[in-house]
LUMZA-267904 format. One record per residue (C-alpha): x, y, z; residue in one letter. Coordinates in pm, whole numbers, padded with zeros to 5 digits, always signed. Each point is the difference from the previous one (the first is absolute). Last residue first. Layout:
residues N
XYZA ...
This chain:
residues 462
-12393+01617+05364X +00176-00324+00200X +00278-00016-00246X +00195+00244+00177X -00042-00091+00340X +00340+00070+00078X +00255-00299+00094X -00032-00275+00254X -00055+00016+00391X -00312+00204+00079X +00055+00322+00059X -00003+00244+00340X +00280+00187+00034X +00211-00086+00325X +00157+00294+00108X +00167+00027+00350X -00155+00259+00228X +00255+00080+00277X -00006+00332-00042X -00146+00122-00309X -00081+00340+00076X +00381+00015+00182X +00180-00085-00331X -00208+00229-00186X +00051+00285+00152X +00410-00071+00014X -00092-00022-00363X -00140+00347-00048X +00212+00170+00183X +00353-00171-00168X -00124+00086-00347X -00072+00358+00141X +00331+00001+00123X +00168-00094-00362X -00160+00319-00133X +00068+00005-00400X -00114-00365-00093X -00346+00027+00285X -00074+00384-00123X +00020-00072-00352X -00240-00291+00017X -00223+00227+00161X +00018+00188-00342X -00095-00202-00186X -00283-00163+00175X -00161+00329+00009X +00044+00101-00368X -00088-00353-00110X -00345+00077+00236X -00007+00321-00161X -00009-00159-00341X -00260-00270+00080X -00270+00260+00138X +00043+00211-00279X -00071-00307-00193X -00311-00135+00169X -00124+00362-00046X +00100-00008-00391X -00182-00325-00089X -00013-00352+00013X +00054-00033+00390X -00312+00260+00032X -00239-00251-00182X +00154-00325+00223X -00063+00210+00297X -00405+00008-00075X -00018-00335-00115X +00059-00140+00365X +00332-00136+00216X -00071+00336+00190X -00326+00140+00062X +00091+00395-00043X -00003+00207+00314X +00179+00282-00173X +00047-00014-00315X +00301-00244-00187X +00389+00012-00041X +00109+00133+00324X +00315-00105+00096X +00064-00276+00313X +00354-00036+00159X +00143-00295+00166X +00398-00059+00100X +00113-00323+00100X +00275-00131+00197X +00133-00381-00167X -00129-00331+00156X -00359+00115+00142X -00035+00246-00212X -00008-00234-00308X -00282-00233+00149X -00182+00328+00091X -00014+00131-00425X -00188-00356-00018X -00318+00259+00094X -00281+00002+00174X -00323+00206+00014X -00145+00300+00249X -00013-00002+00371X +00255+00146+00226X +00082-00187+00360X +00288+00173+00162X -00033+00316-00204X +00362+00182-00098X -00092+00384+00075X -00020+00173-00314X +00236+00182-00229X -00182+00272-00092X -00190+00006-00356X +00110+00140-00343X -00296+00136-00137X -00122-00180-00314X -00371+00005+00023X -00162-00009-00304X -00381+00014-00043X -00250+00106+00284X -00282-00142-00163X -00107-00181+00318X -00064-00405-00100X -00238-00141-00123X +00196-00226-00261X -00101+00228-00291X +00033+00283+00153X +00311-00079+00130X +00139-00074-00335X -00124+00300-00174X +00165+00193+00261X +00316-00143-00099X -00075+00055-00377X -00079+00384+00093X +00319+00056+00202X +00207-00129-00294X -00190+00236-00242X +00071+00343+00272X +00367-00111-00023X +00180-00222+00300X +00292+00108+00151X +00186-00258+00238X +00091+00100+00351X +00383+00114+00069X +00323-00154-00076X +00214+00092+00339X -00299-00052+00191X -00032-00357-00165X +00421-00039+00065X -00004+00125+00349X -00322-00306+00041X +00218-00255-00168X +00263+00047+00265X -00229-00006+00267X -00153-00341-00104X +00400-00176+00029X +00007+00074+00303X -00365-00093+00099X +00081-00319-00111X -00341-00204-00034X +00057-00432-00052X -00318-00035-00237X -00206-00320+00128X +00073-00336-00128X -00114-00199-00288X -00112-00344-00047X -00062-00233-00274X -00204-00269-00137X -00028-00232+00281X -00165-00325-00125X -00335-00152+00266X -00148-00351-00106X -00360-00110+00102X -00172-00339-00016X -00393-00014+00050X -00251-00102+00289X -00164+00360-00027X +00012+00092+00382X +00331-00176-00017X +00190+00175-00306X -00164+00329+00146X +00198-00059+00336X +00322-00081-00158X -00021+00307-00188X -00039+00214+00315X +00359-00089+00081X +00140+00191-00284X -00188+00323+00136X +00153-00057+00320X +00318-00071-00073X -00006+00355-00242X -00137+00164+00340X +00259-00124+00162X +00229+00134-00239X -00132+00313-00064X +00101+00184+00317X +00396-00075-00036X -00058+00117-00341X -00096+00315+00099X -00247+00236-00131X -00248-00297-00050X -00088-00198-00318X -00151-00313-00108X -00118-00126-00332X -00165-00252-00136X -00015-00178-00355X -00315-00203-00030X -00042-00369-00144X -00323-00221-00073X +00012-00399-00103X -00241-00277+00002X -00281+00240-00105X -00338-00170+00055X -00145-00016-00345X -00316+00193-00134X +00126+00369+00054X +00309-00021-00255X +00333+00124+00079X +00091-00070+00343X +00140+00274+00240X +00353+00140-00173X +00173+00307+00075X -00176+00135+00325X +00218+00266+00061X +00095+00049+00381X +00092+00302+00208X +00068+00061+00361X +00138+00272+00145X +00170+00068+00375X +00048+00369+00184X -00377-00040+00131X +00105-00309+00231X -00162-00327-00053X -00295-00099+00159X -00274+00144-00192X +00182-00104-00372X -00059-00429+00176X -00339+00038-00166X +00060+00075-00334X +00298-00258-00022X -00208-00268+00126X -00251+00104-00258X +00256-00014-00293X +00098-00374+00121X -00384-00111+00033X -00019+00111-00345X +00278-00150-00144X -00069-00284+00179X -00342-00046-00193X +00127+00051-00301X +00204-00253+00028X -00248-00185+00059X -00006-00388+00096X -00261-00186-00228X -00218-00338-00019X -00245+00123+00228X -00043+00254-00321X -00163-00272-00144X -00258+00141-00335X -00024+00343+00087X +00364+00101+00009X +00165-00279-00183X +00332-00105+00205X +00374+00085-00008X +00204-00095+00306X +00215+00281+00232X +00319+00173-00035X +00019+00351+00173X +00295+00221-00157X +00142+00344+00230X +00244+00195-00146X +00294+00200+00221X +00033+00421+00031X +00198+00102+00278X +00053+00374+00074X +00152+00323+00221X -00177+00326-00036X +00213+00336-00087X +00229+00182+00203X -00025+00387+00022X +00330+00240-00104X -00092+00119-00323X +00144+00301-00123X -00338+00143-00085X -00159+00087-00356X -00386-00080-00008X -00224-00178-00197X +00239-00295-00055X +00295-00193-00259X +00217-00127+00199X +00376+00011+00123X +00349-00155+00067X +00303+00053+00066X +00242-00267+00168X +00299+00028+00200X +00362-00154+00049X -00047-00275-00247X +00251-00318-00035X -00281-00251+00140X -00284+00198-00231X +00014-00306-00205X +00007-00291+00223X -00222-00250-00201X -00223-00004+00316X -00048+00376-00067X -00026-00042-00392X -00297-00285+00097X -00187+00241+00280X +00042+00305-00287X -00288-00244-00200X -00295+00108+00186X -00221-00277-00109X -00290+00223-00110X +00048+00364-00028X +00376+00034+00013X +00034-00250-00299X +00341+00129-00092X +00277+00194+00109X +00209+00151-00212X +00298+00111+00238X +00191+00302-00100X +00365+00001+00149X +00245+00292+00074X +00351-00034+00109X +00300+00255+00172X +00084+00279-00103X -00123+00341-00087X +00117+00266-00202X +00240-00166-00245X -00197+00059-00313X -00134-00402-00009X -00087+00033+00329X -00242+00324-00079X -00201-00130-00282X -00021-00327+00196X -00185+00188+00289X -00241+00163-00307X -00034-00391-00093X -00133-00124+00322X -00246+00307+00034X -00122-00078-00363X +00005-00377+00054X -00208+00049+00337X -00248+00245-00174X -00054-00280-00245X -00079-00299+00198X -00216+00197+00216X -00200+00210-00286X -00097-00350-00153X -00108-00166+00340X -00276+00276+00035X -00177-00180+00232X -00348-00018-00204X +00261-00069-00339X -00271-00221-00200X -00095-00322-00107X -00228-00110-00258X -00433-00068+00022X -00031+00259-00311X +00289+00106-00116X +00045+00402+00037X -00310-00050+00258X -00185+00318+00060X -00091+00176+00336X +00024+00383-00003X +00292+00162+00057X +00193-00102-00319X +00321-00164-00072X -00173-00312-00123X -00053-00270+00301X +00090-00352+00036X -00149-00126+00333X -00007-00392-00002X +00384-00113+00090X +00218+00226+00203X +00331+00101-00176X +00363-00081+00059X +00277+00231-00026X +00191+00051+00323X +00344+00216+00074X +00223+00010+00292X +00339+00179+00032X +00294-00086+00138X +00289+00166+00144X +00337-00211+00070X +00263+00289+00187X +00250-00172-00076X +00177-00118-00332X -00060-00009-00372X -00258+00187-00197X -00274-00087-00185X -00278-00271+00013X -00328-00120-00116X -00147-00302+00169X -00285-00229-00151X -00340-00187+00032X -00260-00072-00317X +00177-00339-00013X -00028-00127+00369X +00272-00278+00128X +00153+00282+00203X +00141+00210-00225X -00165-00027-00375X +00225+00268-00142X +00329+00182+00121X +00070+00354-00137X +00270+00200-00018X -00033+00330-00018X +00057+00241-00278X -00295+00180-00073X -00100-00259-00277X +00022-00260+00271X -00238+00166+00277X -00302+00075-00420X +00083-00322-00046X -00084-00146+00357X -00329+00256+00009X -00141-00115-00306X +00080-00401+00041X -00166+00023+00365X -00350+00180-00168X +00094-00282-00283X -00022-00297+00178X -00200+00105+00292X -00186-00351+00053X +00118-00020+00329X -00311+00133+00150X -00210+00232-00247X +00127+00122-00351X -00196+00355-00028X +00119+00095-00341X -00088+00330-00054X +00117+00121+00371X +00380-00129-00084X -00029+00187-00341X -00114+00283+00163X +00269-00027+00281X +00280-00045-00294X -00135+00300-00204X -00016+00199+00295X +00349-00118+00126X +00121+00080-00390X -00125+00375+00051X +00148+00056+00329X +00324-00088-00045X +00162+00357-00076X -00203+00136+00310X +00090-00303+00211X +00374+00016-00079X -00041+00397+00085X -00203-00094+00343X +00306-00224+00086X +00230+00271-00083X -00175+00257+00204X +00063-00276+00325X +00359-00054-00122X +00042+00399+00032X -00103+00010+00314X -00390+00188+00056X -00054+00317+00187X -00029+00191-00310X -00249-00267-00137X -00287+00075+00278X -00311+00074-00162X +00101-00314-00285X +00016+00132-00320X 
């Protein structure tokens, strides 16, 4: 039990109950989830699982939303306040693991769970459907909605279900992710652009008349080393990334055609846009240098997380409230295991609940399409630990600790969490009031405009 239950209301011990009794079908559903590994909107089944499993419970459930298949809503209630709930499910291709701590494929060259995508999806439900538990007795009212959201690791499909208007009727969104630590978590994350570069020049023999020949090749390469050099005069807050995804296929011919995904961040997006201008502009230069065409298609954008402090402070009463994780004497041996075989200190679990922290101006770290929702509904954040300390995330090692009992500890308190937070927001109409008003002057004058190109999702571009 929790170290602080007596203190607890008696929705907030029901949600834990609903938990308890659910707990061994959310395993089953996360393993299952984890299993399969179904990568960027091809998460037929991992959506299918977690849909049946929202309509067997007695919500109602709406399939396919905006224009993507693996993408749904699950709701219950009727009326104000609107409380959502966020859950992902998509796996990261190349790094399928076996539930073990040392370093073995469970299908060799496969995906794998290395963001722990099938404890989200599933601790959301549970926390969704604990909150249903208690509207359907008469104890709260109001609404609660779990969004399957797909392809958060590639094309960062919440940016479609927020132009669809979706979370237009919600008051305030939950959401969390799997980490290394367990925080309330109130720092923003790194705003994006990702677009494909193609070069288009004229085939020619290699040896025999390469005077013949415009490389691609060869503006792909002048392209990546503009980009090398211009990283010493841009600020330290911005990233750059690019995957060379295509730079001639056979050494004797002069490639007529090369392509490379890039990718721009900064911890604003107001900061990454020039440099995104920039970047783009850089093309044009490379195209000349190698006398070839060029042709630049945005992929997608994402913005940076919206923090409510508000909203943070509740989920931090709540952690206290639940206490740290325990871990047995095996557990701490298989997360040791893991550091020492990534080289890092064998220090094993840490599961302390942390302080709410001071809100960083310019935090590093990854990005999210969690910041496209919190920048039309308030958003709350919280990170669980389901993996060692300092373990390299989006790697084997965190796909071996999704698939087994420390990943799922980790998933159950983060339902717990969720849970009862939501509680909080549908019983305390103030708080609801707090962390909106919050919201309202974070954004300011801001207006969204998510960053897409015009047409539907890039479903068929996998």
């Amino acid at each position: 039990m929790p170290v602080n239950a007596q203190k607890m209301t008696a929705s907030k011990k029901a949600v834990l109950s609903s938990i308890d009794q659910h707990q061994a079908k959310l395993i089953k559903i996360s393993d299952s989830i984890w299993a399969l590994a179904e990568t960027a909107f091809e998460e037929d089944d991992s959506s299918r699982i977690l849909a049946d499993y929202a309509e067997a419970n007695g919500f109602t459930v709406d399939r396919g939303v905006a224009g993507m298949p693996t993408a749904f809503i699950a709701t219950y209630g009727s009326g104000k306040p609107v409380i959502s709930v966020l859950g992902e499910f998509d796996a990261l291709p190349g790094i399928s693991q076996k539930a073990q701590p040392t370093k073995s494929p469970l299908n060799e060259g496969a995906a794998g769970h290395g963001c722990g995508h099938n404890l989200f999806g599933t601790a959301s439900l549970g926390a969704a459907i604990a909150v249903k538990e208690l509207i359907e007795a008469g104890n709260l009212k109001g609404t609660v909605k779990f969004f399957g959201t797909p392809s958060e690791e590639k094309y960062f499909g919440k940016i479609w279900m927020v132009k669809a208007g979706l979370w237009d009727d919600v008051d305030i969104n939950l959401s969390w992710h799997p980490s290394a630590t367990t925080e309330a978590d109130v720092q923003s994350t790194l705003a994006l652009v990702d677009f494909k570069v193609e070069f288009f020049g004229q085939a020619a023999h290699a040896s025999a008349d390469p005077w013949n020949g415009r490389s691609a090749s060869d503006a792909l390469e002048l392209y990546t080393a503009g980009i090398n050099y211009y990283r010493e005069h841009i600020k330290p807050t911005v990233r750059i990334h690019y995957h060379i995804q295509d730079g001639g296929q056979v050494v004797n011919v002069v490639p007529d055609y090369s392509r490379l995904w890039v990718r721009v961040r900064d911890t604003k997006r107001s900061g990454m846009m020039p440099i995104y201008e920039r970047v783009m502009a850089m093309a044009e230069g490379a195209a000349i240098l190698a006398n070839v065409d060029y042709k630049i298609s945005l992929i997608s954008g994402i913005y940076e997380v919206l923090v409510n402090r508000s909203g943070g402070e509740i989920m931090q009463k709540n952690l206290e409230l639940l206490g740290p994780i325990s871990y047995t004497e095996d557990e701490m041996m298989f997360g040791r295991k893991i550091q020492e075989e990534t080289g890092k200190p064998q220090v094993g679990m840490d599961s302390s609940i942390s302080p709410l922290e001071k809100t960083k101006e310019n935090p590093g770290g990854g990005s999210t399409d969690v910041g496209d929702v919190s920048w039309n509904v308030p958003n709350i954040n919280l990170r669980v630990t389901v993996a060692p300390k300092d373990t390299p995330w989006h790697s084997w090692a965190v796909v071996a600790c999704g698939g087994m009992s420390i990943g799922h500890k980790g998933m159950l308190q983060a339902a717990k969490a969720l849970g009862m937070t939501m509680t909080d927001l549908f019983e305390n109409p103030k708080l609801v009031e707090k962390v909106k008003a919050e919201y309202i002057e974070r954004k300011g004058n801001e207006k969204y405009e998510a960053i897409v190109p015009e047409g539907p999702p890039p479903i068929d571009n996998n």
